[in-house]
C-alpha positions in Angstrom: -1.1 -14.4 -4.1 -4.8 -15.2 -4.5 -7.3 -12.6 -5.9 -11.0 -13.3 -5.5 -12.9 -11.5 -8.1 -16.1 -9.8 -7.6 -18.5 -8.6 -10.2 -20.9 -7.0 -8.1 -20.0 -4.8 -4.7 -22.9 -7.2 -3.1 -21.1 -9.8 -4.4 -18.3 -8.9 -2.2 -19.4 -7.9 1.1 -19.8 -10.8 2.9 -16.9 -11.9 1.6 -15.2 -9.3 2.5 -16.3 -9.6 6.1 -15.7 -13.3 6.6 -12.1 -12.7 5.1 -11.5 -9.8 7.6 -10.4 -7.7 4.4 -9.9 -4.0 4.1 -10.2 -1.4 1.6 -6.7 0.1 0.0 -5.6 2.0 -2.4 -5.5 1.1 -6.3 -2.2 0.7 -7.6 -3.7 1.2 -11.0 -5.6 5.0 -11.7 -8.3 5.6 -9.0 -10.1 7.4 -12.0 -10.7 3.4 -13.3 -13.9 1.8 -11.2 -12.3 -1.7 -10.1 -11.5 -1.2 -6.4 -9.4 -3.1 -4.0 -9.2 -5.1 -0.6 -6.4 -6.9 0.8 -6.0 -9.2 3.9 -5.8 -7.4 7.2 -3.0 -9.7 8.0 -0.9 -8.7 6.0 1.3 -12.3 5.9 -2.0 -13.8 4.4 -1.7 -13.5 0.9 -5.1 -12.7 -0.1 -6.9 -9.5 -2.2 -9.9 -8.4 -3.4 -11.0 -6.4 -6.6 -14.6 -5.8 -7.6 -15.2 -4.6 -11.4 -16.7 -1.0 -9.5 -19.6 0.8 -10.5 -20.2 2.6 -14.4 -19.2 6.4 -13.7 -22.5 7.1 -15.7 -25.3 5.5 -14.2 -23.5 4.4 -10.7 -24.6 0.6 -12.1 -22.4 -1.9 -10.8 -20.4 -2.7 -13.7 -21.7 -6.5 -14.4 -21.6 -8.4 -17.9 -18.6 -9.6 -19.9 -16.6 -6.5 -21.4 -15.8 -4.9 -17.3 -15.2 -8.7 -16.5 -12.6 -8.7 -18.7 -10.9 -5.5 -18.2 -10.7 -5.7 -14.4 -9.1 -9.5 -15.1 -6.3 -7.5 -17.8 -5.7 -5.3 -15.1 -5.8 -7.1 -11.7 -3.0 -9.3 -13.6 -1.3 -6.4 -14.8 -1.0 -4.7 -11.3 -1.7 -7.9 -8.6 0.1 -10.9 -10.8 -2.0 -13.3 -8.9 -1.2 -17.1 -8.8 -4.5 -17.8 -8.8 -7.3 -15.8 -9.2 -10.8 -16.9 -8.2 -13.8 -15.6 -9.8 -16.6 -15.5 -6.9 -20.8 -14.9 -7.0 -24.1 -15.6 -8.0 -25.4 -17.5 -10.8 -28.8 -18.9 -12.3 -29.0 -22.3 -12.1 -31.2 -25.1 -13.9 -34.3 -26.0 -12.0 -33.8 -29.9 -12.2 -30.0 -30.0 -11.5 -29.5 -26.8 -8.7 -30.8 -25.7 -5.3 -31.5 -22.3 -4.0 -28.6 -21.2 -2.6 -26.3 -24.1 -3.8 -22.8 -23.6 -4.2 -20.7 -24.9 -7.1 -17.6 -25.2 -8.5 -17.3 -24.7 -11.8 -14.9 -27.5 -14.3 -15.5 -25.6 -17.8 -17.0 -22.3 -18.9 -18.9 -21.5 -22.5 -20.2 -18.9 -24.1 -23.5 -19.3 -25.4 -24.4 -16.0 -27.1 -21.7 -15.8 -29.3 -23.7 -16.6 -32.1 -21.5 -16.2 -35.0 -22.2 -19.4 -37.5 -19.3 -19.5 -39.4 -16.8 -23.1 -39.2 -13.7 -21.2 -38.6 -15.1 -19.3 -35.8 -17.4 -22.3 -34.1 -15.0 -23.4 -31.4 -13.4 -19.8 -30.1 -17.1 -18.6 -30.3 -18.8 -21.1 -27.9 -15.0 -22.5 -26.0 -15.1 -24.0 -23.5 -12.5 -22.2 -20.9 -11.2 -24.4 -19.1 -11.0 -24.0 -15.3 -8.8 -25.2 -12.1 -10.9 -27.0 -9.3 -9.2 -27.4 -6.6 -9.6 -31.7 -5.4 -10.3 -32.5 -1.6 -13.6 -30.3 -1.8 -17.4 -31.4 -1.0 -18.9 -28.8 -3.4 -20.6 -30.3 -6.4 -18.7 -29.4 -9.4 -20.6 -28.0 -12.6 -20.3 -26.1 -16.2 -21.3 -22.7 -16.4 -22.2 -20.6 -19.6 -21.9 -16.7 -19.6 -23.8 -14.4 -21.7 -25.0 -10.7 -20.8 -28.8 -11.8 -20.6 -30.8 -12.0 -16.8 -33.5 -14.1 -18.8 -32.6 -17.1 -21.2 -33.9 -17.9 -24.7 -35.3 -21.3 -26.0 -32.3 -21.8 -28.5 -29.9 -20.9 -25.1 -31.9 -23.6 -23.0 -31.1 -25.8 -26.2 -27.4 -24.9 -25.9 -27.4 -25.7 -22.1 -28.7 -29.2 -22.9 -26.5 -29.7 -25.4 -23.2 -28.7 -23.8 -24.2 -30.0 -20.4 -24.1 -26.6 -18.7 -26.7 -26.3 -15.2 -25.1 -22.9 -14.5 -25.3 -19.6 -16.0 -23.5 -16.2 -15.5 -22.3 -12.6 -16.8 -18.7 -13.2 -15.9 -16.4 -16.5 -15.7 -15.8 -17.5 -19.1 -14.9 -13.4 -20.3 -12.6 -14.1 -17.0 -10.9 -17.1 -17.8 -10.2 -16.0 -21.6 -8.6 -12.8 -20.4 -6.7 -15.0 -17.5 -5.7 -17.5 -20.1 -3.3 -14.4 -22.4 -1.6 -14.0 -19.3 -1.2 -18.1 -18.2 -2.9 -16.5 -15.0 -4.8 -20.1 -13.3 -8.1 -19.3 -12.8 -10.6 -21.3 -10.7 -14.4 -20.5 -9.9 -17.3 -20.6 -7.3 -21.2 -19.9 -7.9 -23.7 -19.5 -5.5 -27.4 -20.2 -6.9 -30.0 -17.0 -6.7 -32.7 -17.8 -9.1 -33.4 -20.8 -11.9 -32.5 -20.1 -15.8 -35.5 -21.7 -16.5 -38.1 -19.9 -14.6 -40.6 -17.2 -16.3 -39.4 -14.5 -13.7 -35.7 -14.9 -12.9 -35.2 -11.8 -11.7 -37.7 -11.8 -9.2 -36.0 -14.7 -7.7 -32.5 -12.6 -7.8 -33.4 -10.6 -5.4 -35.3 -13.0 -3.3 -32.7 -15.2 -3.1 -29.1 -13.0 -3.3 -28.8 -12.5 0.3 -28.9 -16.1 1.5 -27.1 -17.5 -1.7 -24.2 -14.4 -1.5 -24.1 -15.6 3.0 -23.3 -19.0 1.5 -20.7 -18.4 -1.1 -19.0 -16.4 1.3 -18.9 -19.8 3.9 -18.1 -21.7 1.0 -14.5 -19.5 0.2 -14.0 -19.6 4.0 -14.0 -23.2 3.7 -12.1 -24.0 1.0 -9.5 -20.8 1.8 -6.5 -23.2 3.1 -6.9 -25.3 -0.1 -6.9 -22.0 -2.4 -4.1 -20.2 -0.4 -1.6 -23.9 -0.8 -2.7 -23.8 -4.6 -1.8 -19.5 -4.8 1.8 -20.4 -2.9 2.6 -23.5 -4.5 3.8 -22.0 -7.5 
């Protein structure tokens, strides 16, 4: 089976409508706010889950700690072969366009700041990912943290590490995936530039036409996912 995974509900919908998917029921307690799709047909191998929305504040639940609780229990409850982690990023002004989709090769974490030697390669990794080979998207490193903006020794860390791409989700993903030798693989769509004064304003500027192209990027690359899901 292959799972996409979805941070943010947005995130999802035009996936979910290029996929023809459908809402079901949780096999895990509906009290718990990752929800489900699953193909329509139901010979195609394919689900859905989105981390849901914070039963406090109706937030959707973005950021590393519900990243890696939906991943412990879509594995738990799906078992997927592959699971793909899907949605938007920032991107590095001089290395990324607008809308630009990527897939990603390696995943850090760059605000784990915890300067001790023993601790210096689980805190920064990098997860390793799959990417799939016969594919025109550019492939890239990513960084996740739970920061919209980025700070100067961050944009150092970037250089350093030769990360363009940053996120809330993929590397929390693929540590969680990893405990279960679940194959994870990953693809960003670009909404605003790390290295911009006003990210955010370029977030929701650009999230409709970067989320309409990830959602043509999955569609294109779904026979190559789907051979990788069954192939096991």
């Amino acid at each position: 089976m292959l799972t996409i995974l979805c941070a943010m509900q947005p995130e999802a919908d035009a996936i979910i409508q290029a996929l023809n998917l459908e809402s079901c029921e949780t096999p895990w307690d509906p009290a718990l706010p990752p929800k489900l799709w699953r193909s329509r047909e139901r010979e195609t191998p394919i689900t859905l889950v989105t981390n849901g929305f914070d039963p406090r504040t109706n937030a959707n639940l973005i950021g590393t700690t519900p990243a890696t609780f939906a991943t412990q229990l879509l594995i738990n409850h799906l078992d997927p072969a592959l699971l793909l982690v899907a949605g938007a990023a920032g991107g590095c002004s001089h290395s990324t366009s607008i809308g630009q989709t990527f897939l990603i090769d390696k995943a850090f974490h760059h605000d784990r700041r915890i300067p001790l030697p023993e601790f210096r390669e689980y805190s920064h990794g990098p997860e390793e990912l799959l990417t799939p080979l016969g594919t025109n998207f550019p492939i890239a490193s990513i960084s996740t943290g739970n920061g919209l903006d980025t700070l100067e020794h961050e944009l150092d860390f970037f250089k350093l590490n030769k990360v363009t791409i940053k996120d809330m989700e993929t590397a929390s993903v693929v540590w969680a995936a990893s405990l279960m030798k679940t194959k994870v693989a990953a693809i960003r769509s670009i909404t605003d530039y790390y290295d911009h004064p006003t990210p955010e304003n370029q977030f929701l500027a650009n999230f409709d036409l970067a989320l309409s192209n990830l959602a043509q990027s999955i569609s294109s690359i779904l026979p190559k996912l789907l051979e990788i899901a069954t192939d096991q």
